[in-house]
Legacy VTK file of the C-alpha trace (Angstrom):
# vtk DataFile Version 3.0
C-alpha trace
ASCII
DATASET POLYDATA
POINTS 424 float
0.000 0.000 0.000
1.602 3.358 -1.131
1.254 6.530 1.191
-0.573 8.270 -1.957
-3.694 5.291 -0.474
-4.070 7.123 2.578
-4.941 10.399 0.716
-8.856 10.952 0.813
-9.399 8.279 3.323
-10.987 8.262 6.797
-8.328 8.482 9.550
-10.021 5.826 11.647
-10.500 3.161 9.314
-6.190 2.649 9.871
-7.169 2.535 13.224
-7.128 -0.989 15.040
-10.311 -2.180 15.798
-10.237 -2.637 19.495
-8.524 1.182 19.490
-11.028 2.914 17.824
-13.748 3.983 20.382
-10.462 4.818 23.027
-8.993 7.048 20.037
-11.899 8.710 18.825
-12.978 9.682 22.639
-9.677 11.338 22.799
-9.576 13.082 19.663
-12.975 15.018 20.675
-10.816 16.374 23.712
-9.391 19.040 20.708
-12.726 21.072 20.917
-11.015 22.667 23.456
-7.183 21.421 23.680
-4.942 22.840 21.267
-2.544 19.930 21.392
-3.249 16.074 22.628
-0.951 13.084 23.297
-2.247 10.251 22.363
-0.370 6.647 23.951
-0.727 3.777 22.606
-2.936 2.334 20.102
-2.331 0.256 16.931
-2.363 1.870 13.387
-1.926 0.267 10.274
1.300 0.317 8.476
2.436 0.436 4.228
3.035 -3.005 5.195
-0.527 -3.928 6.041
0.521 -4.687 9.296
-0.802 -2.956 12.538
2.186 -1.152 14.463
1.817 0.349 18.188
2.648 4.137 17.899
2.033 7.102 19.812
0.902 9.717 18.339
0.717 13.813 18.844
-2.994 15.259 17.760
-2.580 19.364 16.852
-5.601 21.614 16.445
-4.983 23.934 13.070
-8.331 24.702 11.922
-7.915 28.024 12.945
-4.573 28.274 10.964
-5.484 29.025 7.216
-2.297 27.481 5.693
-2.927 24.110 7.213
-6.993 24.295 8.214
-7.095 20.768 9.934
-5.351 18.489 12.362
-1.994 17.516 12.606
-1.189 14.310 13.501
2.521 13.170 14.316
3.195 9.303 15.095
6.004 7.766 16.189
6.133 3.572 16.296
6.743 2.272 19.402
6.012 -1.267 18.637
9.464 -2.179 20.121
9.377 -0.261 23.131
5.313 -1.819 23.814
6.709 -5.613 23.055
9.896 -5.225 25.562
7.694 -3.916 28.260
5.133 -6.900 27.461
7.862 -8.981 27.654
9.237 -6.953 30.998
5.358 -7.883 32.223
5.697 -11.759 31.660
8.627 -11.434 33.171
7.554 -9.955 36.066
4.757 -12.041 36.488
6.675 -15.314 36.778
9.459 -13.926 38.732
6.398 -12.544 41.074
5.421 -16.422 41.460
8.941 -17.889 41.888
10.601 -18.189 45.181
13.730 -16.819 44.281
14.852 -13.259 44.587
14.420 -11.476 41.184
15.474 -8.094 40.390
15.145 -5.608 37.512
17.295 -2.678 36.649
17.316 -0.855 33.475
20.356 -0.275 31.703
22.527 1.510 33.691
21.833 -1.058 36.370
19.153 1.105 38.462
16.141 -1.339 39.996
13.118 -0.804 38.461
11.677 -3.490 40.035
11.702 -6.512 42.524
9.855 -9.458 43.621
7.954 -10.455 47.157
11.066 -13.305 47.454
13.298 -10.282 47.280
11.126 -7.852 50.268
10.793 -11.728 52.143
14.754 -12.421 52.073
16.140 -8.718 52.620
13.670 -7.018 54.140
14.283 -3.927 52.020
10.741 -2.761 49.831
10.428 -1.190 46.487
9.796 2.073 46.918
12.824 2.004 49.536
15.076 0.871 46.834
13.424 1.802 43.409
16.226 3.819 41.718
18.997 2.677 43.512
21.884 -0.054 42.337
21.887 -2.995 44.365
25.812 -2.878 45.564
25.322 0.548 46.494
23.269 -1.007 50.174
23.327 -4.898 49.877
27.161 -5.398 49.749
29.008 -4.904 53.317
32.719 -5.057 54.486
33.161 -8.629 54.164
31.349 -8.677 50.737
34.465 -10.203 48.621
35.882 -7.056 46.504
37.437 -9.362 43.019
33.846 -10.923 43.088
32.014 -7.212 42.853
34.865 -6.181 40.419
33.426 -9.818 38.472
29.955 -8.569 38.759
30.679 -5.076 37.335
32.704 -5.529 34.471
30.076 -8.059 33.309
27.246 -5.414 33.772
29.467 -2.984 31.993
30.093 -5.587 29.030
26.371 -6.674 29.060
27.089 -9.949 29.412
25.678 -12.946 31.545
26.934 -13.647 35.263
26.601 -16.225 37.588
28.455 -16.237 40.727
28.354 -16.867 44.889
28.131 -14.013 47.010
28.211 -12.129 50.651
25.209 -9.687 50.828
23.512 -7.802 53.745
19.823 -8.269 54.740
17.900 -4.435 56.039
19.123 -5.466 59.363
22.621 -5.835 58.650
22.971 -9.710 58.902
24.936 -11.331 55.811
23.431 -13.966 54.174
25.202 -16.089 51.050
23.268 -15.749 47.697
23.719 -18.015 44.015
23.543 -14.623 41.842
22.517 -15.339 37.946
22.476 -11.486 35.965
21.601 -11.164 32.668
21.054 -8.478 30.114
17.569 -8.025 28.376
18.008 -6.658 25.002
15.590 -5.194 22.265
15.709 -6.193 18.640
18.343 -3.946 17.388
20.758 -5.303 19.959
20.846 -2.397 22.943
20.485 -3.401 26.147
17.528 -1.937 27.793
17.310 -3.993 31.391
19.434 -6.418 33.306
17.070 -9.434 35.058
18.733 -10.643 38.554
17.688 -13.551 40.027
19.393 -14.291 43.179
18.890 -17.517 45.598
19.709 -18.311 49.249
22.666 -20.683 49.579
23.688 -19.764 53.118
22.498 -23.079 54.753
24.460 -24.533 52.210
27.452 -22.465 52.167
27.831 -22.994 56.007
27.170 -26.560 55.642
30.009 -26.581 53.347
32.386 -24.786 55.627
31.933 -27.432 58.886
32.807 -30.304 55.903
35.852 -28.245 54.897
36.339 -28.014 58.960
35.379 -31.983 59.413
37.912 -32.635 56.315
40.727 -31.054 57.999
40.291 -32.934 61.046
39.577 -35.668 59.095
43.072 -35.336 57.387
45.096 -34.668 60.875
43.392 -37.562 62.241
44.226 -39.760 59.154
47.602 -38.876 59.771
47.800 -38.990 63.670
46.054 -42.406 64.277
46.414 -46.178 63.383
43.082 -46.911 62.815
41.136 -47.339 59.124
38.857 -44.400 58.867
36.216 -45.134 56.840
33.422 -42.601 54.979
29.973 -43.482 53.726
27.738 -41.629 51.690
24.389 -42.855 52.788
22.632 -41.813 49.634
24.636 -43.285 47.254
25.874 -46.292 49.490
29.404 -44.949 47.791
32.451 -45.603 51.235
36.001 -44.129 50.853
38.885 -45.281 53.062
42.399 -43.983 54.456
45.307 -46.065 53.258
45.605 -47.605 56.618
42.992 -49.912 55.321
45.712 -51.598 53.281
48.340 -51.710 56.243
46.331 -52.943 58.879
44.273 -55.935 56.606
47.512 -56.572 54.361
45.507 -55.542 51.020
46.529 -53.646 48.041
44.772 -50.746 46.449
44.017 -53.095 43.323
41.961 -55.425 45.351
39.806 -52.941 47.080
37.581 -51.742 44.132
33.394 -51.302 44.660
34.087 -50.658 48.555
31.103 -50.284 49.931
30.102 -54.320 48.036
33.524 -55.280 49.070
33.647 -53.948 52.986
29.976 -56.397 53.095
31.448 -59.532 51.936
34.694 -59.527 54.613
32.368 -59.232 57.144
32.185 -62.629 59.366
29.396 -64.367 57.739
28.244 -64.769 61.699
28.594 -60.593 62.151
26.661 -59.206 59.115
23.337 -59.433 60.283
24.106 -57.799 63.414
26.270 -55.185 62.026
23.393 -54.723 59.186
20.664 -54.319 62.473
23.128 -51.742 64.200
23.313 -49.329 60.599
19.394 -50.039 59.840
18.557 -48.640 63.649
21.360 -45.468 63.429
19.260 -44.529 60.626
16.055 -45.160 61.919
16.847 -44.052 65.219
18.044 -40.703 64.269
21.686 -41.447 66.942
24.300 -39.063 66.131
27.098 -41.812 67.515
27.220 -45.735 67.604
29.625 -49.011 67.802
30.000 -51.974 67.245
32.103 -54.947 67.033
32.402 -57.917 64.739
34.918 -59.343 62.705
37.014 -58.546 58.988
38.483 -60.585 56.950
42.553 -60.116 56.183
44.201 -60.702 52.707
45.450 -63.925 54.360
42.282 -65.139 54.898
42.460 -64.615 58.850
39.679 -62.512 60.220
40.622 -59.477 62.674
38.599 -58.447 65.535
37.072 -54.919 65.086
35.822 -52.200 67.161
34.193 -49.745 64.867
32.708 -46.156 66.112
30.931 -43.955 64.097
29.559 -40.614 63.681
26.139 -39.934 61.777
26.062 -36.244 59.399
22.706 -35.380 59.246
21.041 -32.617 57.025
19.298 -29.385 57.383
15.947 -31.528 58.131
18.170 -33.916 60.213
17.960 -36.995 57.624
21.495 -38.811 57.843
23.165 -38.529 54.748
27.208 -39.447 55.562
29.012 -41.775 58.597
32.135 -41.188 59.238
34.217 -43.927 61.858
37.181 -45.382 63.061
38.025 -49.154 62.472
40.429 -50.477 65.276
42.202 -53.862 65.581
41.461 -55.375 68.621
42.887 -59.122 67.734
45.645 -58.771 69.915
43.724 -57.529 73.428
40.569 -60.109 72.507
43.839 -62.743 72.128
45.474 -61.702 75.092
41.789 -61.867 77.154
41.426 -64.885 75.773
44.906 -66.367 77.228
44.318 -64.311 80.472
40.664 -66.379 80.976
42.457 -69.937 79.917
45.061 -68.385 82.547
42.849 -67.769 85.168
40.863 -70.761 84.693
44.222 -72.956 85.344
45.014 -70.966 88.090
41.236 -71.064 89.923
41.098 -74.766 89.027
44.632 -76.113 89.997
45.183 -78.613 93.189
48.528 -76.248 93.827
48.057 -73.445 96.254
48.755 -69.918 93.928
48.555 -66.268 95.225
49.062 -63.270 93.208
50.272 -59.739 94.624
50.540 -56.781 92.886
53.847 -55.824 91.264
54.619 -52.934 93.221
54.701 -52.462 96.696
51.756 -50.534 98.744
52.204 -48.730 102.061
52.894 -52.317 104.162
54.025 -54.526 101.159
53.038 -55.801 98.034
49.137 -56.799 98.513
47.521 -59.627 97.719
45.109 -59.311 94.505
44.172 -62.774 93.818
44.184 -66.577 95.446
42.636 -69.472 94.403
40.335 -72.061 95.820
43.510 -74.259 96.652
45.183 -71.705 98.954
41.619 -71.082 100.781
41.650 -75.285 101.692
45.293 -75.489 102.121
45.353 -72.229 104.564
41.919 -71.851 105.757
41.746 -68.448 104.740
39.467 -67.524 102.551
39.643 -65.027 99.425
37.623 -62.245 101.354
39.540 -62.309 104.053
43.397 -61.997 102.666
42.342 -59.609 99.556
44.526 -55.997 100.004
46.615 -57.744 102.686
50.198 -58.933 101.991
51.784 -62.268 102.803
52.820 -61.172 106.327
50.262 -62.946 108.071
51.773 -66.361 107.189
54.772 -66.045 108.574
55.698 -67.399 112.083
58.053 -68.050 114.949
59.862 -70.798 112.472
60.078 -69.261 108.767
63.440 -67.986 108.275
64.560 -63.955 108.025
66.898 -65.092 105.575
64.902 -66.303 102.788
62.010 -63.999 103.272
65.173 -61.388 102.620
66.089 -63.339 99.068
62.230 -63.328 98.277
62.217 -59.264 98.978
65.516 -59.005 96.649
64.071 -61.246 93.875
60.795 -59.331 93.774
62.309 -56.284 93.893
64.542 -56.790 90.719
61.321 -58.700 89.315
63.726 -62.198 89.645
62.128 -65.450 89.339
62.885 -67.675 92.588
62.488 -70.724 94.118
62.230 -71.342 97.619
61.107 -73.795 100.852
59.632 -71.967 103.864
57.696 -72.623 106.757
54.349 -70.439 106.602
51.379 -70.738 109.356
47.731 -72.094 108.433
44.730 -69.874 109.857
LINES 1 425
424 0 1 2 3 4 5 6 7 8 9 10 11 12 13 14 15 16 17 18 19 20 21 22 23 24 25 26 27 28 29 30 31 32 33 34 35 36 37 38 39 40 41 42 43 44 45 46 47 48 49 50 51 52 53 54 55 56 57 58 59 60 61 62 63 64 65 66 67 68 69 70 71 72 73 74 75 76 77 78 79 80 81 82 83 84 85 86 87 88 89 90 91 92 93 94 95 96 97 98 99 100 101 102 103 104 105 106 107 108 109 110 111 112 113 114 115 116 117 118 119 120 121 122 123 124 125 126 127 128 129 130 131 132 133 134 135 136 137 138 139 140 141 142 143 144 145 146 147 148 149 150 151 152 153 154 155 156 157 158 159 160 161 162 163 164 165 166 167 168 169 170 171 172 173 174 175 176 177 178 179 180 181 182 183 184 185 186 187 188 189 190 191 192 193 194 195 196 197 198 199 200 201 202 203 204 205 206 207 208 209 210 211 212 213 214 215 216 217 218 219 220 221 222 223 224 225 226 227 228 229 230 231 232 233 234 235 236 237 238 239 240 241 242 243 244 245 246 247 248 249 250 251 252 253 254 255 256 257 258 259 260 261 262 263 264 265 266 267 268 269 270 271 272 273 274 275 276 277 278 279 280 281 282 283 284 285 286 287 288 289 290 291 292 293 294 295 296 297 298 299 300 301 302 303 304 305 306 307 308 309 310 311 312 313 314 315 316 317 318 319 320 321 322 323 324 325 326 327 328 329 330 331 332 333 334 335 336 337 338 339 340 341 342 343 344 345 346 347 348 349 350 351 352 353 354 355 356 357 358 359 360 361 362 363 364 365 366 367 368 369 370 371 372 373 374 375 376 377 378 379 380 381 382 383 384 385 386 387 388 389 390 391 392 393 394 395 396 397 398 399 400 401 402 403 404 405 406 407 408 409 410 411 412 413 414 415 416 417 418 419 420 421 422 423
């Protein structure tokens, strides 16, 4: 359609439907206005098409060289569709639960979210006009990361990045910060969308696992024991290399761990150990142990006293265990020999009396006798316990080898010896 079309024709007809009635209510205001503004409505274009524009209405008829009304449009079909688009925008960031703020251009809000009032406490027409840095970042607001977040916003290009801001009352909070620049269809930048989420629960989560690594490490390098580490979620368990010293493995041979820890468990001790871990978690206990037995490389199993410590999340679900694996073989041996030992002693026909190593305030005292010494001196256990072996001795048992039994005890000598002692 050529301009020469619009010669001769009625004004309105270019008008959009839906605008007409609007326009032609505002056009009767030039009875008495000279000049009008009219903002927006849809007009027709050459191309057929129907184009937003805005449009200035100026009264003439009283000016003989022109005798009608001027009208002077300008399109603003670009500037209607970005703030359209601005709209949808606003409306789903007004329905997320993230933080979303919108600055034009030069990085000036024009607009935030409830998430945003809810998290910082600040309102829009407290802020409205304002750049963000200029009252959310604080002294301990990282400096290189603002320097990041500027030159981006001076580039108009897209951020993301993890951040110290301050809330209205001056309490710093950790935010996941995503900026990115809105542009129109000839490629300026008109508005910068911000949408910012709370990470400090998960920051400072992040900072006691740092902590519990460290102490992890120092541990790991101060202690003997196989520390173990087991991601509850993913049943996925790391060791410390003392798992190869202290079972005689090599790193080749421990692959799938968590499968692998399971099947050198004492066929005897799984379904115990499997009760203890299924009642941790169930239980909600922060600590536990437990004993039961591991398989060696040689095909020995090792006696094991494992504690633990349960990691729980922000809603207190257990998610990691971290414990200690100590070899006890040698003190469950060593009981072992000490019962058979005790058992020979209690049970023997010969007469046997122990007394402590070193002596007390009278003399070494008596810690154990058996039942022989009870029916061969007709004292019984009660009654000598905590005494020492003075009370045997009589009129006929000879100074000089109680002397060689005080020597040989004193250099911790065995001896042999015949002496006459006293019944009760």
């Amino acid at each position: 359609m050529e301009y020469q079309n619009y010669i001769g024709a009625y004004a309105l007809d270019f008008v959009h439907p839906e605008d007409q009635e609007m326009v032609t209510e505002n056009l009767e205001q030039l009875e008495d206005e000279k000049r009008i503004v009219l903002t927006p409505y849809r007009l027709k274009g050459l191309d057929g098409k129907y184009h937003w524009v805005e449009t200035i209405f100026t009264n003439l008829l009283d000016d003989p060289s022109v005798n009608g009304i001027v009208a002077n449009s300008r399109n603003i079909t670009s500037q209607i569709e970005r703030e359209e688009k601005l709209r949808e925008l606003s409306l789903v960031a007004s329905k997320t639960t993230d933080a979303v703020i919108i600055t034009d251009y030069n990085g000036v809000i024009t607009w935030v979210n409830k998430a945003f009032v809810n998290l910082t406490g600040f309102t829009l027409p407290e802020i409205e006009g304002k750049k963000p840095g200029h009252f959310l970042q604080g002294e301990d607001t990282d400096p290189k990361t603002v320097k990041h977040l500027s030159i981006a916003i001076k580039n108009q290009e897209s951020i993301e990045t993890t951040i110290l801001n301050y809330i209205k009352s001056g309490e710093p909070y950790w935010l996941n910060l995503s900026i990115d620049p809105i542009f129109d269809e000839e490629g300026t930048c008109t508005h910068f969308i911000a949408i910012e989420r709370d990470v400090t629960e998960k920051i400072e989560r992040e900072k006691e696992l740092q902590e519990s690594l460290e102490r992890y490490d120092i541990v790991n390098k101060a202690t003997s024991d196989t520390i173990w580490d087991l991601d509850i979620e993913t049943n996925r368990m790391i060791y410390n290399s003392n798992i190869y010293t202290m079972f005689g493995y090599d790193s080749q041979s421990v692959i799938n761990v968590g499968a692998w820890w399971r099947d050198k468990i004492h066929p005897d001790d799984l379904e115990t150990v499997d009760k203890a871990l299924a009642e941790v978690i169930k239980n909600g206990n922060d600590r536990f142990q437990m004993e039961y037995r591991f398989q060696a490389a040689d095909g020995t199993y090792k006696y094991i006293f494992d504690r633990a410590f349960v990691i729980k999340d922000e809603n207190g679900a257990p998610i990691r265990m971290i414990g200690a694996m100590q070899d006890t073989t040698q003190e469950r041996e060593e009981e072992e020999r000490l019962k058979l030992l005790e058992s020979v002693i209690t049970n023997t026909s010969e007469s046997v009396v122990i007394l402590n190593a070193y002596p007390g305030k009278f003399g070494r005292e008596i810690v154990f006798v058996n039942k022989a010494f009870t029916k061969l001196s007709g004292y019984t256990a009660e009654e000598v316990m905590g005494e020492t072996l003075h009370f045997l001795n009589g009129p006929e048992t000879e100074q000089s080898v109680r002397d060689r039994l005080r020597i040989s005890m004193a250099k911790f000598e065995p001896l042999e010896v015949e002496f006459v002692n006293y019944k009760k």
